[in-house]
C-alpha positions in Angstrom: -27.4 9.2 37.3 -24.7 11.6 38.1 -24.0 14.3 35.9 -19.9 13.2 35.2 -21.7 9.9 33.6 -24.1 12.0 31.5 -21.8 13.9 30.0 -19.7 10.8 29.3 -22.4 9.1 27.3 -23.2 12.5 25.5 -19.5 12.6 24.4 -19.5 9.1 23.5 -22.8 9.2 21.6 -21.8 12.3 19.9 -18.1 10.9 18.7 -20.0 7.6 17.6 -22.5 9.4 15.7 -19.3 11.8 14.1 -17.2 8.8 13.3 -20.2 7.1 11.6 -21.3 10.3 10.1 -17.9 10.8 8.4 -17.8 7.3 6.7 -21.4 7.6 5.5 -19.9 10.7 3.4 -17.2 8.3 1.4 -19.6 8.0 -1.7 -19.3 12.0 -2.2 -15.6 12.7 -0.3 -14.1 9.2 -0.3 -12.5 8.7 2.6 -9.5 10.6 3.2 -11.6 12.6 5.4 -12.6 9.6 7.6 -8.8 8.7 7.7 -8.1 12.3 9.1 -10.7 11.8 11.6 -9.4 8.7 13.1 -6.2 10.0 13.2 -7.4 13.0 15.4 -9.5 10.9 17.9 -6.7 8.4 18.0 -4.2 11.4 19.3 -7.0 12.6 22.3 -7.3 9.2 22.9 -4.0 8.3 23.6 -3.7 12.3 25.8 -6.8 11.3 27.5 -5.8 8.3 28.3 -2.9 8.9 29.8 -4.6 11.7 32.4 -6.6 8.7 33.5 -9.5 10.7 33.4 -12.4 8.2 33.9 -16.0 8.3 35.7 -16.9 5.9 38.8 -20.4 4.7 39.3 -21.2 1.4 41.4 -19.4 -1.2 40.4 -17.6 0.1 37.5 -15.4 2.3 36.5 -15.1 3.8 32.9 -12.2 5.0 31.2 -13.2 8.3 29.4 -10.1 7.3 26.2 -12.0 3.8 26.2 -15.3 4.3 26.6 -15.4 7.5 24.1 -12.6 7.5 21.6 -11.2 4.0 21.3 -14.8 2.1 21.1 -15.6 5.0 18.6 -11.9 3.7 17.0 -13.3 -0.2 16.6 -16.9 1.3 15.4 -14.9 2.9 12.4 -12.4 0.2 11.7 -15.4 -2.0 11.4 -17.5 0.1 9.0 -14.4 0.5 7.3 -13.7 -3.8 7.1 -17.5 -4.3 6.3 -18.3 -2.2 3.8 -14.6 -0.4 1.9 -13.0 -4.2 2.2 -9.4 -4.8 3.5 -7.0 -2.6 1.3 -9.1 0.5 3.3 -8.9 -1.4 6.2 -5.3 -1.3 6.6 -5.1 2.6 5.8 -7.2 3.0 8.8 -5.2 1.0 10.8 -1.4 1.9 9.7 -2.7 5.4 10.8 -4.5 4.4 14.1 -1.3 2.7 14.8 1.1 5.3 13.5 -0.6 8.1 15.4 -0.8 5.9 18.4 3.5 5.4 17.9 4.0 9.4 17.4 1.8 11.1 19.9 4.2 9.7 23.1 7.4 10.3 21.1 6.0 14.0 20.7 4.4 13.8 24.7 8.5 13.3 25.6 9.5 16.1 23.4 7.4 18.5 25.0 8.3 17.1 28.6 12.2 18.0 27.5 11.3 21.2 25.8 8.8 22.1 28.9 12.3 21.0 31.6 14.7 23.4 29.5 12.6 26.6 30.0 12.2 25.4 33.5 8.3 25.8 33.2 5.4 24.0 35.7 3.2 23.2 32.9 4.6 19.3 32.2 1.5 18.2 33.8 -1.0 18.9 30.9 1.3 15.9 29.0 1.6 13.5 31.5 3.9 10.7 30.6 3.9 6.9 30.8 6.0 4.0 31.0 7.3 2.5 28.1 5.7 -1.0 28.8 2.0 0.8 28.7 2.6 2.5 25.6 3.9 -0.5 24.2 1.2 -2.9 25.5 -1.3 -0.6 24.3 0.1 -0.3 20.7 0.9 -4.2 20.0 -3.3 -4.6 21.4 -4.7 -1.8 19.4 -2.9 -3.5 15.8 -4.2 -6.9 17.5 -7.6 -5.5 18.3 -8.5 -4.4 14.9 -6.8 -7.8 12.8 -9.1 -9.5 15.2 -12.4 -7.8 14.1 -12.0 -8.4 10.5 -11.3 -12.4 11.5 -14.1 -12.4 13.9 -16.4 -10.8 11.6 -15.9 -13.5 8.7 -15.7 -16.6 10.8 -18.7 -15.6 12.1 -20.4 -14.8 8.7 -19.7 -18.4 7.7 -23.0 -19.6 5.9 -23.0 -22.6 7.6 -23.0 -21.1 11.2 -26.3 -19.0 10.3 -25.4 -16.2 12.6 -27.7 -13.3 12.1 -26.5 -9.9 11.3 -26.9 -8.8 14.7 -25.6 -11.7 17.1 -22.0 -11.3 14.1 -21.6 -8.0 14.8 -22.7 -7.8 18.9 -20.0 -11.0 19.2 -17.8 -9.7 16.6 -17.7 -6.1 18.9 -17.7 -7.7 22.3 -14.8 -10.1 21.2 -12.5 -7.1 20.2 -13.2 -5.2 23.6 -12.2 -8.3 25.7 -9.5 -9.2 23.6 -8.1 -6.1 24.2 -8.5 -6.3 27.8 -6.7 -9.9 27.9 -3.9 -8.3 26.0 -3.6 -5.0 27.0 -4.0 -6.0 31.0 -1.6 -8.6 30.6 1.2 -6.4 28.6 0.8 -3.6 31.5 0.3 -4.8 34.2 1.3 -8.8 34.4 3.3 -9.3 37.5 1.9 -6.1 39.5 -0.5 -7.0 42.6 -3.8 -5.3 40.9 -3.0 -6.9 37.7 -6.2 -9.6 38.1 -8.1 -6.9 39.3 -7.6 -4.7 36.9 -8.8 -7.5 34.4 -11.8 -8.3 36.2 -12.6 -4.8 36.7 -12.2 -4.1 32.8 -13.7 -6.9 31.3 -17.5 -5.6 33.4 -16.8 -2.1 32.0 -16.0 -3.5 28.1 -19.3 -5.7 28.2 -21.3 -2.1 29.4 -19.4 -0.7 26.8 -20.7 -3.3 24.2 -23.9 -2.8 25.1 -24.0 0.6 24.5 -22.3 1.2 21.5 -24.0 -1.7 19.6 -27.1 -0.3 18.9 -25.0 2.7 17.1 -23.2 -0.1 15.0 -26.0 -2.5 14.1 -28.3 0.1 13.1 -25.5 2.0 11.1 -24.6 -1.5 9.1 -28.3 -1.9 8.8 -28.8 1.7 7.2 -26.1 1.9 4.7 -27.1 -1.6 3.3 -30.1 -1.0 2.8 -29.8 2.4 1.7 -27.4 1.5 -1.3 -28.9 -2.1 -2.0 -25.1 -3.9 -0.6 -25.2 -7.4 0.5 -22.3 -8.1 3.2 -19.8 -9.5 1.1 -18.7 -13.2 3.0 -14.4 -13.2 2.3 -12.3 -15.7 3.7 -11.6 -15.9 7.4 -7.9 -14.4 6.3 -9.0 -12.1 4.4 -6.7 -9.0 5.6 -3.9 -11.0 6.1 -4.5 -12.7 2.6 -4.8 -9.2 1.2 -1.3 -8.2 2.8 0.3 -11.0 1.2 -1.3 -10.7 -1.9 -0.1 -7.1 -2.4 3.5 -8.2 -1.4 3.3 -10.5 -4.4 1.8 -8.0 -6.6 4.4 -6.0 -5.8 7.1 -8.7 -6.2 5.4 -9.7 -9.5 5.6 -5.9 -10.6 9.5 -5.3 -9.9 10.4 -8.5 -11.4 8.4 -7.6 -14.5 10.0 -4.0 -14.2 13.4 -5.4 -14.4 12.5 -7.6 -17.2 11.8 -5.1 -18.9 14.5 -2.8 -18.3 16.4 -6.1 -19.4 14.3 -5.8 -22.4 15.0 -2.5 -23.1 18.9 -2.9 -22.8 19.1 -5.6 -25.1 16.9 -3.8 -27.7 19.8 -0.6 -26.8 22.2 -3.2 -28.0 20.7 -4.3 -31.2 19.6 -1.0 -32.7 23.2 0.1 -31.3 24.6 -2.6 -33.7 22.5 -2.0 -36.6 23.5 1.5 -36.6 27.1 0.4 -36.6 26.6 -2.0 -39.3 24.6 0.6 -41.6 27.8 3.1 -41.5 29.6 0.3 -42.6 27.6 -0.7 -45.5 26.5 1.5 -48.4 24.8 -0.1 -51.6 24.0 1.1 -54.9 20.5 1.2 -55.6 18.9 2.5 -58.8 19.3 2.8 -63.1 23.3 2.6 -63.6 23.7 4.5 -66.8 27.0 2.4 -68.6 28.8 2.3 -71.5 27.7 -0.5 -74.3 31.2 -0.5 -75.0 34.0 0.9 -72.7 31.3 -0.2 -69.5 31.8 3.4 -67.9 29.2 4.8 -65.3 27.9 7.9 -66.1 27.1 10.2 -62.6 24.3 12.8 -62.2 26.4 15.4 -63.7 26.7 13.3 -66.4 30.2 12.7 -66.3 32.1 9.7 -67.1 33.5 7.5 -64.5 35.5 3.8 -65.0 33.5 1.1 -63.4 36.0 0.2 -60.8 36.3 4.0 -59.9 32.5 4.5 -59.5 31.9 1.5 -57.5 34.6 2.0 -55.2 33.6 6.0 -54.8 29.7 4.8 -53.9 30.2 1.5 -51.8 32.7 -0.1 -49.6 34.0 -2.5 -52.2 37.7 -2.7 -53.9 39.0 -4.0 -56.8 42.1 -5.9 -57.3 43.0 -7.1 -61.1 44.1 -9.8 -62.7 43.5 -11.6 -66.3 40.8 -13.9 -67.4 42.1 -16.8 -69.4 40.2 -15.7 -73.0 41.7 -11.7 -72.4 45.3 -14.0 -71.5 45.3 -15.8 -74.9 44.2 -12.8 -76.7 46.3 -10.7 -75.3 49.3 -12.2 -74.7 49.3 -15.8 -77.0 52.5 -16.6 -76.1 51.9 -16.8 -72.3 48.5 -18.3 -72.5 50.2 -21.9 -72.9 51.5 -22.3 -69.6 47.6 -20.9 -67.9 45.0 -23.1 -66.9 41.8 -23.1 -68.8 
């Protein structure tokens, strides 16, 4: 065994063994930690990727960003899926993905900064085409929707899979899937482009191999370690969970607005109570009066004609006329000619 291929499976033992480490900590430190980690290995993957560093031993050759960092990717994404559910699931991959969008944006950057100062050093960032970049993105976010599909068709209960064959296939089915789709978006229409495929598919199922162990026995640990069944969701489930979030989301603006709605309206009414209070005034209480004359005495204890007092506390007015017994007392001689 040469020594370039022993140092490539200590690196990719010891980034497995990291990225598995970190999730194991999400009971004490959640996982924002884990999240930070993936991010970082998804930036030296895409840099090491692009210098094409690999190692050659007969009859295949391994990509050192494959082999190491984005197998290490899948093993975290899957924890992730099988034991934090599909809301976590799409944290880790918005930021696989996002990473994976920003690192070439900030590769060119430092290509243009590097060509203004006229320096030699452009070849520690070395560039790609826009097809590879973009082939490597739409398989990566295609990779990791796969696994969570994979993983619940095959944890059907009436396929029986065991534990191990679910998450061997599950793992195996992700690598070559990415191989079909990342070969194809490359490299379609070049001469090595079925080479290339053939050549990747052998070095995915070595990769497989090796890294399985790392995630069966992980799965294994933590379920026994905190008593967790593997929780069986629907073969949708992270696409479910999308939609179902959208909907929540819809749901909670429409019931936002209705109550803003709501709120107006109840704006309005104490609006128009308000206005209708300065427009009323009532008298409430004992109304000291007169057994004869009828005049209100106020607090001061002053004398006041009924009409005057009522109109001085309320909004009322007074207009006067003559009843028909006052009209034939008063004036007898007009009281013919009213009616009774």
């Amino acid at each position: 065994m040469t020594k370039e291929l022993m140092i490539l499976i200590a690196e990719a033992i010891s980034v497995y063994l990291l990225v598995l480490w970190a999730h194991s900590l999400r009971n004490r430190l959640g996982l924002a930690h884990f999240y930070a980690l993936i991010g970082s290995l998804t930036a030296v993957m895409v840099w090491v990727t692009d210098a094409g560093v690999k190692v050659e031993f007969p009859g295949v050759s391994l990509m050192v960003g494959s082999t190491v960092f984005y197998t290490a990717l899948l093993l975290g994404v899957f924890v992730v899926y099988v034991f934090d559910g599909p809301r976590a699931t799409r944290i880790a991959i918005s930021t696989i993905i996002g990473i994976s969008v920003v690192v070439p944006i900030v590769t060119l950057v430092l290509h243009w900064q590097l060509r203004l100062a006229d320096a030699g050093t452009a070849g520690y960032f070395p560039p790609q085409s826009l097809r590879i970049y973009a082939a490597s993105i739409a398989a990566a976010f295609a990779d990791l929707v796969f696994l969570a599909i994979a993983w619940e068709y095959l944890g059907k209960p009436e396929l029986k899979v065991r534990l191990w064959v679910r998450a061997f296939l599950t793992l195996l089915g992700v690598l070559w899937l990415d191989v079909v789709l990342f070969s194809t978006g490359a490299f379609f229409g070049s001469p090595e482009y079925v080479q290339i495929m053939t050549g990747t598919f052998l070095s995915r199922l070595v990769i497989g191999l090796f890294a399985f162990p790392f995630l069966y026995l992980y799965i294994a640990w933590q379920s026994n370690k905190y008593g967790m069944e593997i929780e069986n969701r629907p073969v949708l489930a992270i696409l479910r969970e999308v939609t179902r979030v959208k909907l929540e989301l819809s749901l909670a603006q429409r019931e936002i607005e209705r109550r803003r709605e709501a709120e107006r309206q109840n704006a309005e009414l104490i609006h128009s109570l308000q206005s209708a209070l300065q427009e009323v005034k009532t008298l409430r209480g004992i109304l000291p009066t007169c057994s004869y004359c009828k005049d209100i005495r106020d607090e001061e204890g002053t004398w006041h004609q009924l009409e005057a007092y009522i109109q001085r506390h309320s909004d009322a007015r007074f207009s006067h006329g003559i009843c028909n017994p006052c009209l034939l007392k008063h004036f007898p001689e007009l009281a013919g000619d009213a009616p009774l």
